[in-house]
C-alpha positions, 0 to 999 in steps of 0.5 A, a space after each residue: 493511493 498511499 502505499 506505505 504500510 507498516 506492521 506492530 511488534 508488541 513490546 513490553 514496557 517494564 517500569 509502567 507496566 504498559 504494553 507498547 506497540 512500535 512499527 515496522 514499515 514492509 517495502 515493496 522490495 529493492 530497485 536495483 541500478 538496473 531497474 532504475 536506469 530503465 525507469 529512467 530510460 522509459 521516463 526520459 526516452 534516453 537510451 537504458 545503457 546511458 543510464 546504467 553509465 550515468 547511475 555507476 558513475 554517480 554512485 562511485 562519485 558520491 562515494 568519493 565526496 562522502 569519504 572526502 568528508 562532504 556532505 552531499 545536498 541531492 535535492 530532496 535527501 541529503 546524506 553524510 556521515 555519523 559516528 556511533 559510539 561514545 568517547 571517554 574523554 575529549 582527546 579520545 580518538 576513534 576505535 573500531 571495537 566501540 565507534 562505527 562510521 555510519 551513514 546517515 540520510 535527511 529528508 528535505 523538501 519537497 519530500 519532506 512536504 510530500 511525506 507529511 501527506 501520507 497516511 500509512 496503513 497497519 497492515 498487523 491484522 491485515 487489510 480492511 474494507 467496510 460496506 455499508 450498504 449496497 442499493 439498486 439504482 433504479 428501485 432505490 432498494 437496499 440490499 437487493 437487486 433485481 435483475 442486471 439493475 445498476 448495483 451502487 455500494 458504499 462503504 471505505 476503503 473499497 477501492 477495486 483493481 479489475 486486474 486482480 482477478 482476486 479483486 470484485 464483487 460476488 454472490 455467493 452461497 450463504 451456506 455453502 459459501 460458494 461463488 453463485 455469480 460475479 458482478 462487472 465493476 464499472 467504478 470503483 473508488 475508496 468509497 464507491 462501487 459501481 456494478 452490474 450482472 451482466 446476466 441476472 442472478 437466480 432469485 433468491 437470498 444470498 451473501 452479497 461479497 466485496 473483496 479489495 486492496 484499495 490500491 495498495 500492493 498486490 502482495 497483501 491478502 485482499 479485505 473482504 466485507 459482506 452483506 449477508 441476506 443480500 435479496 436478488 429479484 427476478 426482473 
């Protein structure tokens, strides 16, 4: 799943008197050297301090060749450095009070390639999962289920961790909004759900619950879609 998401900040714009919305990308947080060297370490079986060696060393050399004045080609980014600020004239030299040496970052291949397959997902109004229907497998009825029949439901974006106990399908109480009964989630995918009782709800109507990140980050609000009048039959 693509895990780059991205928050809108509104923004006025004066001369067309348009409001325009530009985007924030949220990370996941910082990986640190050390986080790092133990990826590598897990990915490579090499020893983690060897790692820790290797990234210091690394990081103080690319240090030097960039003050060195060279740009440095990693494969997949390429860094170096830029100046901000403008000259007065063309034997202007630079000033610290209106120039900044900063650095700067390209993307290259095959990043480059890998980036042009990821779909970001604005997250300004929070998560969202549809269900369009949901069908016991074996009377081929919508919207009900009789006893612990196989339940398929489909929708978008419903992918389901079953690690996330905030995650799942449920009945719930349609006035009380209380859970009445958890369902077992076989299979999940971004447009499938497979699951079952595994005992048989009581008969009766109820709102039929579908809580989802759809692979994206533990630290977002989960999407909730709903059937409502969803129909449990007694087997």
């Amino acid at each position: 799943m693509d895990n780059i998401i991205f928050s809108l900040t509104k923004v006025s714009e004066a001369l067309t008197d348009k409001t325009l919305y530009f985007a924030h990308v949220q990370t996941n947080g910082t990986i640190g050297r050390d986080e790092l060297a133990e990826l590598l370490a897990e990915r490579t079986k090499q020893d983690v301090s060897l790692w820790k060696y290797f990234l210091d060393a690394f990081s103080d050399e690319l240090s030097t060749q960039l003050l060195a004045g060279y740009r440095i080609n990693l494969g997949q980014l390429s860094t170096g450095f830029a100046i901000r600020g403008a000259f007065k004239s063309e034997d202007d030299t630079f000033d610290p009070e209106r120039h900044q040496l900063i650095a700067t970052v390209r993307t290259l291949d095959p990043l480059k390639s890998r980036m042009a397959e990821v779909s970001p997902t604005n997250i300004t109004v929070g998560l969202t999962c549809t269900v369009g229907s949901a069908m016991d497998a074996v009377t081929k009825r919508l919207s009900e289920v009789t006893g612990t029949n196989l339940l398929l439901i489909q929708g978008m974006k419903l992918g389901i961790s079953p690690d996330n106990p905030d995650e799942g399908v449920w009945l719930a109480d349609p006035k009380t909004g209380e859970t009445v009964a958890t369902a077992t989630v076989e299979r999940s995918d971004s447009q499938t759900i497979d699951c079952m009782f595994a005992e048989p709800p009581e008969p009766g109507t109820y709102t039929l619950v579908v809580s989802c990140r759809n692979g994206m980050r533990e630290s977002l609000k989960p999407a909730v879609a709903k059937i409502k009048n969803f129909t449990v039959k007694a087997a």
